[in-house]
C-alpha positions, 0 to 999 in steps of 0.5 A, a space after each residue: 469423488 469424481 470431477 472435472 477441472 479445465 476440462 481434465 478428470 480429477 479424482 480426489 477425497 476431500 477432507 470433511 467440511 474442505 472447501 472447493 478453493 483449498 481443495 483445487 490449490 491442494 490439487 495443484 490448481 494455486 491459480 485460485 487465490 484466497 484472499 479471504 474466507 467468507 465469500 467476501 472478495 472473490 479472489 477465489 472465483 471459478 465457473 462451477 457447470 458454467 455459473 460463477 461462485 466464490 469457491 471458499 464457501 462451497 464444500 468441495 463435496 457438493 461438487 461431484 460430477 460436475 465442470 469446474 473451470 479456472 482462470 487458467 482454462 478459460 480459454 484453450 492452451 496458452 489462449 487467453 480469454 476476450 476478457 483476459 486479453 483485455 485486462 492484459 493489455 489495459 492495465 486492467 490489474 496492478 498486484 494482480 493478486 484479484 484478476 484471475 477471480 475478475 476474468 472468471 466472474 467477467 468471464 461470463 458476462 454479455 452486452 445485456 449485463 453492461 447497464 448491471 456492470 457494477 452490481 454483476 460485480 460487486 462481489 469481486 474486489 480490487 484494492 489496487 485500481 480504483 476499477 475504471 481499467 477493469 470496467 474498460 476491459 470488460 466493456 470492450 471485450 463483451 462490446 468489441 475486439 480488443 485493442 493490441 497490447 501496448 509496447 512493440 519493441 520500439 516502444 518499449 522504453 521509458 515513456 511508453 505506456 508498456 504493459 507489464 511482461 507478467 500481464 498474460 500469467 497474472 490474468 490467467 493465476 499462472 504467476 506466482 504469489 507467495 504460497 503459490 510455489 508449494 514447499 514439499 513437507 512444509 508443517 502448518 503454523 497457527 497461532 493463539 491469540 489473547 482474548 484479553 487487552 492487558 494481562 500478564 501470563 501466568 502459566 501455559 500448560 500446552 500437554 493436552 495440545 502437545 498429545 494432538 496427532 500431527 503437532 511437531 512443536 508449540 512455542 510459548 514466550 519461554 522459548 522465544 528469544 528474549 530479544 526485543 525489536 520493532 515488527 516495523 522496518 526501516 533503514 535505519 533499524 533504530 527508527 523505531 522502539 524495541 518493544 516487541 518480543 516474539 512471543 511474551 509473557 505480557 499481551 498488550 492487546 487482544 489478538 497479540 501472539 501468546 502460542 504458536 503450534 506446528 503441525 502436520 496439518 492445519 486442522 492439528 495445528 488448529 486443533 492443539 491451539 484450541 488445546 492450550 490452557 492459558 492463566 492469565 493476571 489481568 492488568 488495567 487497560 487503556 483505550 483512549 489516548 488522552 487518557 493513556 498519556 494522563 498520570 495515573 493511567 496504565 503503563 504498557 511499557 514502563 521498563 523502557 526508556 529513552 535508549 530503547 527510542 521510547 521517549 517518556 514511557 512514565 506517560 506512555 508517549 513514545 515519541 513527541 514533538 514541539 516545535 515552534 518557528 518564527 515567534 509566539 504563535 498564540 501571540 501571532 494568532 491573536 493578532 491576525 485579523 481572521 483565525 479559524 479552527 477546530 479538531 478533526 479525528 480520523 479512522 483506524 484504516 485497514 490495507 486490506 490488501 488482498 493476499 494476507 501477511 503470511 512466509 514459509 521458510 526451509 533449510 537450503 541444502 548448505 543449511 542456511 535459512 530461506 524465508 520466502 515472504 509477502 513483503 515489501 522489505 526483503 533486506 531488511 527482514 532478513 538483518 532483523 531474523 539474523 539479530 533476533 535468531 543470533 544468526 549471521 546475515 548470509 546464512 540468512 535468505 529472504 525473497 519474495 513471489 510477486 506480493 499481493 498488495 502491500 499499502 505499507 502494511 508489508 513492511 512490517 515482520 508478522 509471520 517471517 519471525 515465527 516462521 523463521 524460529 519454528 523451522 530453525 527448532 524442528 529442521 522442517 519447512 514451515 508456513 504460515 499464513 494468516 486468515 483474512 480475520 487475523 490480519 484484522 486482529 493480529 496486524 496493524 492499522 492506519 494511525 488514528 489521529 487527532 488533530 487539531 488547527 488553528 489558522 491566522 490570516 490577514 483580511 486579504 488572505 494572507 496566512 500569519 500564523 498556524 497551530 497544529 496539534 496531534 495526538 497518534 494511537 500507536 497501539 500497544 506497539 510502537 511500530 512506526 510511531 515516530 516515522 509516522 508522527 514526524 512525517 504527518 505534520 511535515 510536508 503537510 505544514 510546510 506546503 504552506 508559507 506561514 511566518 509563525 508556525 508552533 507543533 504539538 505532536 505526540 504518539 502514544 500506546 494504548 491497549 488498541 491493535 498496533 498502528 503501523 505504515 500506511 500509504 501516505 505514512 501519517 501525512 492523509 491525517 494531518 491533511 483532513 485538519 489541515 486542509 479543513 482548516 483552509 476551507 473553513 478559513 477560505 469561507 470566513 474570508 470569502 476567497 475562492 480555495 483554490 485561489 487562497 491556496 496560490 496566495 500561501 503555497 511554498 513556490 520553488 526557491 522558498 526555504 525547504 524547512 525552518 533553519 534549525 529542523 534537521 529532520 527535512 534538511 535533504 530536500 531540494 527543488 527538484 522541480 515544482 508543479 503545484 501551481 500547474 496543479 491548482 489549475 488543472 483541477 480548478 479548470 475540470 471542476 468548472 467545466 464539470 463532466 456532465 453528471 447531473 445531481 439526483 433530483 430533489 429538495 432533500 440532495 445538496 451540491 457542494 465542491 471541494 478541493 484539497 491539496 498535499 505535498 509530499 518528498 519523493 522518498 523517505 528521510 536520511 537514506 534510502 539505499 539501492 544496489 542494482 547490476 546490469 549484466 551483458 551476456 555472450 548471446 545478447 541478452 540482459 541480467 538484471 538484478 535489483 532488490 526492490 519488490 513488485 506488489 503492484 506498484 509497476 517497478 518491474 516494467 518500469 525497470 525493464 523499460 529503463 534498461 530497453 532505453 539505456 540498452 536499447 534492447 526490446 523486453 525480449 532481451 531483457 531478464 529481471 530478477 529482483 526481491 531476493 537478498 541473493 540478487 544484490 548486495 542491499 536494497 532498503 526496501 519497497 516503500 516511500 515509493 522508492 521503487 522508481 526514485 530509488 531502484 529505478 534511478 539505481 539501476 539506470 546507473 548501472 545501465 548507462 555503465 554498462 552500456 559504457 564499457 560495452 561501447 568502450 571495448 567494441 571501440 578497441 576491438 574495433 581498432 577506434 578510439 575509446 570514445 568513438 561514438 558506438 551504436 548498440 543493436 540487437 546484433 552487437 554493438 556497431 563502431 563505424 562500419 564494423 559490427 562487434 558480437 556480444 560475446 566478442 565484447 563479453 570475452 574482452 572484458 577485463 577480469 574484474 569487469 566480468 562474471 560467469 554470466 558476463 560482462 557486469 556493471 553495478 549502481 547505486 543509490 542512497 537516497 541522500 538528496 530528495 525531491 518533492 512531488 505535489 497532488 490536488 483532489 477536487 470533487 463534487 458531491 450530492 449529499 442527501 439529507 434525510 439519508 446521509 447518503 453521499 454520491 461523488 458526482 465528479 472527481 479531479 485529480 492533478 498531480 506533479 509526477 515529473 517525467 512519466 516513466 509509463 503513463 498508463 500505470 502512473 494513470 492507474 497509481 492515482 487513480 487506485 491511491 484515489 480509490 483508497 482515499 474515498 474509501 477511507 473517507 467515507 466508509 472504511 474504519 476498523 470499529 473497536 469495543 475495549 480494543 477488541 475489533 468489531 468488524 474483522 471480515 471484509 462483510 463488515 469492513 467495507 472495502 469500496 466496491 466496484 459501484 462505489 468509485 466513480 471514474 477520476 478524471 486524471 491531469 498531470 503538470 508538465 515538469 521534469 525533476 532534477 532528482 528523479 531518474 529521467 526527471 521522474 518524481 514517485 507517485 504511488 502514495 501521495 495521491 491517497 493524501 488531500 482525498 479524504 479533507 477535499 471530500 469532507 470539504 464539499 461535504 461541508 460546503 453542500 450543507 453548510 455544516 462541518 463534519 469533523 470525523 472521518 470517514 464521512 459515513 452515512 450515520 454521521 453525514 444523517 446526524 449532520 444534517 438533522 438541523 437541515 431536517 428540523 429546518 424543513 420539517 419546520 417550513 412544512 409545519 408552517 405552510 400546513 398552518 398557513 394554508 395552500 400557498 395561492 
């Protein structure tokens, strides 16, 4: 079969049922993404004869003699596209993982399809934005000439708004994903899954499976280590219960690991799977965790114990807290002149993040295991594979490509273990990536939560006492139970001055798909009862919200955490900004943007507001080892080992080098992501890429820039600490100009490596900060429908310095995104544990027309902590969404939603008094007569 791509002949044979986009990646065209398999997300976008189609569900036999065109030939050469050059330069991606898919689909819009914009692009997703950047570039590029990419040389260092240095690869496909780097020989990973909730294996009979050509090896839990860990990573590893194994004998949830098979190809790894008989001894299961913690229900994992971080197995509780503060707080509450409360629940969230779990492993030529990964925690998967394989950590590598998205879901093991086991029995390289469906069923989830408040308050506002309750379904797994757990009632309670102050919180497993990390990490759940209650109580008493809020909120200097709870005892008052949050978003929403309701007696208007805090890092250490190296030509190594999925750090690291170097990109190479780099790095999560990495690597600038200067002084024949001025020439001590390799060649021995001249910091996390977000909107609500529109959305946020405005702008806008996603559509949908909506078709993943432009305000605060008095700012802006939506909500019908997401079937059942209210009114004019 003959056809054309980008404009060059190719003749290929596919296989029969292939689809376009797996043949164009097996041709060598991987600037074609899959991102899912059913058409869904349009990462997989290509013009076919000029017209734009989702290649995963065109049979690559249909495209015989015809033109297909990629990302990568939109535009001749090295050229970008009008539309590519756009996103390049507005920022227009953040993982980047659906751009290409975005330019091709764009790519073929005029000014007539502007009024469409958001149906024309409906079928192309981003998880990351919140698509008002793509929305801009798209509109200029059709309507007018692009404007110039930002970050000229002198503006290239912290402060600027510098597009990422990747912008031209990534829009084009031309920078590397996971699988985008293909391994020679590599044999294909699939995996049987459990069809039941809770059983026992009995026997495994894999012979037929065994005689499928192709198949190399199929693992069963006999020939799985015996090891037990956590899928969920963390500095401290004990963070988390070992409950997991490889591969078990006993399924705890439907979907869970029973079998892998490797094979020469995916359809004889598919096929062998099909092959395997398994006997199964079914086991009584559980779904609710109420019942689940109850005696006499299920037990999931009742051989483990409190040393195995498991703390009352006998009631399937894996982690508890009860804490009280200040007094009785029944006691408290009784006396308080108002009390409100009530119960709110939330949804099993997925990530959704575009590129899907997945690793492929090999042995180097000195035999030691490579893991290249989609993870955020290179280091830390790395020590686990080396405990489980019983393997020493340096004959162990792991690294990422650029990753796809992450939200938390990658900080997890989820294919590197079995990858990792399969290459080590057969000696070959092996991949495995998941499909869209296994990460519904085979991953994890946002923890669903219950939670409970009860607030006590004076007649003029003043908070007396709180009650919080929260029951966590951790799953059949306890991956993040306890982090999640803790940190959700954490901040979320101690923003407000309360002087009585009890917790109940317990994480408990059932037989659901396991929960794990997900951007706010607990804290968006206890928020929506939290800040509820707030509302409610601001109603009870007839207080502004905003105004209540300032009346009780911590201020700087206020005791950080109860004198006798160690868990927060590292924060500090880096700086505070919440007051100046509180205004911001008050004074938008009152001015309002000029979107008017729908017309109508059946919309209601209502505004909400909600406010988070959150600390600028994660609990007890967060480590990060980072060099600088200065080389003989004058350009800068640096190395760090945290991971880019979007959240900016490699222009933000590049940036905080250009200001400490002062050296433009040109100069400056990164690597990062690779346990190779350096010596340690916790991870890419609790948004530590800037607090963390960043502050780690100015450090070893600043050193750097030292000792370069110090050298040039007594090269110079100056004192040693003779002001010294870098340039992009040398380093310039009065009127002498030093050479970069004059400086590198005097360095000391122990100062130097093969590169150059070296310089190293670090960072450990052991003083954090806190940073503060406030979300305001108004909704229109339609009664009769269920229908919920967001005229307008305000969001303010203490960031501290902004290191790059544009992606700090783009972090709150897509965190925002996120949350009104998952405020009123997203939720994973489960029948007996078994997910009902595993394909993006029917788990709604907001869409281009779903997310109204959020109007963004910063306070102007600079932290002591964070590096150029930077705070972290890629995950508390999800957090105070979902309760300031459900807010307004409540506050157009006058009646309270206590489930989210808000969706439409439930906002519909809401309103029914509102119906029967109406249909009543029309009865009695009917019987009255005409009105005259």
């Amino acid at each position: 079969m003959r056809f054309e791509v980008n404009g060059e002949p190719v003749e290929a044979d596919p296989a029969a049922g292939q689809c376009l986009r797996t043949l164009l990646r097996e041709s060598g065209h991987t600037e074609v993404k899959k991102g899912c398999d059913a058409g869904d997300c349009g990462a997989c976008s290509v013009l076919l004869d000029g017209a734009p189609v989702h290649s995963c569900i065109v049979p690559a036999q249909r495209v015989a003699g015809q033109a297909v065109t990629t990302a990568a030939g939109l535009a001749p050469g090295d050229a970008l596209h009008p539309v590519q050059e756009a996103l390049a330069s507005g920022f227009g991606f953040q993982c980047g993982f659906c751009t290409p898919g975005m330019s091709v689909t764009a790519s073929t819009l005029c000014a007539d399809d502007l009024p469409e914009l958001d149906r024309t692009m409906r079928g192309n997703l981003c998880r990351c934005t919140g698509y008002r950047p793509i929305r801009e570039a798209i509109t200029a590029s059709v309507l007018g000439p692009v404007r110039e990419t930002s970050g000229a040389a002198a503006g290239e260092g912290v402060g600027a708004s510098v597009a990422p240095p990747a912008a031209a690869r990534i829009v084009q496909g031309l920078e590397p994903f996971t699988f985008d780097e293909p391994v020679a020989g590599a044999l294909t990973l699939r995996v049987l899954g459990s069809p039941h909730a809770h059983a026992r294996i009995v026997s495994i009979d894999t012979t037929a499976a065994a005689r499928i050509p192709g198949v190399v090896a199929i693992f069963t839990h006999e020939d799985a280590p015996a090891t037990r860990f956590s899928t969920g990573r963390h500095q401290h590893r004990t963070d988390d219960p070992d409950d997991t194994r490889v591969l078990d004998d006993v399924v705890r949830f439907r979907g869970q690991r029973v079998a892998a098979v490797v094979a020469e190809t995916a359809a004889a790894s598919e096929a062998a799977c099909r092959a395997i008989r398994v006997e199964y001894e079914l086991l009584p299961a559980v779904f609710d965790p109420e019942e689940a913690r109850r005696p006499g229900a299920p037990l999931l994992h009742p051989d483990r114990t409190p040393d195995d971080r498991v703390h009352e197995a006998t009631r399937n509780v894996v982690a508890s807290m009860h804490e009280e503060h200040g007094g009785d707080a029944t006691v408290a509450l009784a006396a308080s002149a108002v009390t409100v409360s009530g119960t709110w629940q939330t949804s099993r969230v997925s990530h959704a993040q575009l590129e899907t779990h997945g690793a492929v492993g090999w042995l180097d030529d000195d035999g030691r295991l490579v893991i290249r990964a989609s993870t955020q925690v290179p280091f830390l998967t790395r020590d686990e594979l080396a405990r489980l394989l019983d393997l020493d950590p340096d004959r162990v590598r792991v690294h990422t490509a650029r990753v796809g998205g992450g939200f938390g879901g990658k900080q997890e093991i989820f294919a590197e273990d079995l990858v990792a086991l399969a290459v080590l029995r057969t000696g070959r390289p092996v991949a495995y990536e998941l499909s869209r469906t296994e990460e519904f069923q085979r991953t994890s989830f946002r923890h669903p939560m219950r939670v409970s408040v009860s607030l006590g308050a004076t007649q003029d506002g003043r908070l007396t006492a709180m009650r919080v309750e929260v029951l966590s379904d951790t799953g059949a797994y306890g991956n993040h139970a306890i982090g999640v757990l803790f940190h959700g009632v954490a901040e979320s309670t101690t923003v407000y001055r309360v002087p009585v102050r009890r917790i109940d919180a317990e994480a408990v497993y059932t037989n659901n798909p396991p929960s794990g990390a997900f951007r706010g990490y607990g804290l968006g759940q206890v928020m929506l009862g939290v800040e509820s209650a707030m509302d409610l109580l601001a109603q009870e008493l007839g207080i502004d919200p905003f105004e209540l809020r300032r009346r009780n909120v911590v201020r700087a200097g206020d005791p950080l955490h109860p004198d006798d709870d160690a868990f927060e005892e590292d924060l500090v008052w880096g700086s505070y900004g919440l007051d100046q949050c509180l205004d911001l978003a008050q004074a938008a929403l009152a001015r309002g943007n000029g979107v008017e309701a729908p017309t109508g007696p059946n919309w209601r208007v209502g505004e909400g507001m909600a406010l988070g805090m959150i600390a600028t890092m994660a609990p007890r250490g967060h480590i990060a080892h980072t060099s600088a190296t200065l080389r003989p030509d004058g350009t800068f190594l640096l190395r760090a080992g945290t991971a880019e999925f979007g959240n900016g750090t490699t222009t933000v690291l590049r940036q905080i080098a250009a200001s400490d170097l002062s050296a433009g990109f040109d100069r400056i190479e990164l690597r990062t992501a690779d346990t190779d780099a350096v010596r340690h790095d916790t991870g890419a999560f609790g948004s530590a890429g800037i607090t963390v990495a960043g502050k780690a690597l100015h450090a070893a600038c600043l050193a750097l820039r030292e000792r370069m200067q110090r050298i040039a002084a007594s090269l110079a024949g100056a004192p040693a600490h003779t002001p010294a001025e870098l340039t992009a020439e040398g380093v310039r001590v009065g009127e002498r100009l030093i050479g970069f390799a004059d400086v590198v060649g005097a360095a000391a021995s122990e100062e130097r490596t093969a590169e150059g001249l070296i310089s190293t910091g670090a960072e450990f996390g052991n003083v954090r900060s806190l940073a503060f977000n406030v979300h305001a909107a108004r909704v229109a609500v339609d009664v009769d429908t269920g229908t919920v529109r967001v005229l307008q959305s305000v969001h303010s946020a203490d960031a501290g310095f902004l290191m790059n405005p544009a992606q700090v702008r783009g972090q709150v806008e897509g965190g925002v995104a996120q949350g009104l996603g998952s405020a009123l559509y997203e939720e994973v949908h489960l029948e007996d544990g078994r997910v009902l909506n595993p394909v993006f078709r029917q788990y709604r993943v907001p869409q281009f027309a779903d997310i109204p432009d959020t109007e963004v305000y910063f306070a102007e605060t600079s932290d002591t902590v964070g590096p150029f008095g930077a705070k972290s700012m890629s995950e508390s802006p999800y957090n105070p969404v979902a309760p300031a939506i459900g807010n307004a909500i409540a506050r157009a019908l006058g009646i309270r939603g206590h489930h989210q997401p808000f969706s439409r079937d439930r906002v519909w059942r809401l309103a029914a008094p509102l119906r029967e209210r109406a249909d009543a009114i029309v009865a009695m004019t009917a019987a009255d007569g005409p009105i005259g």
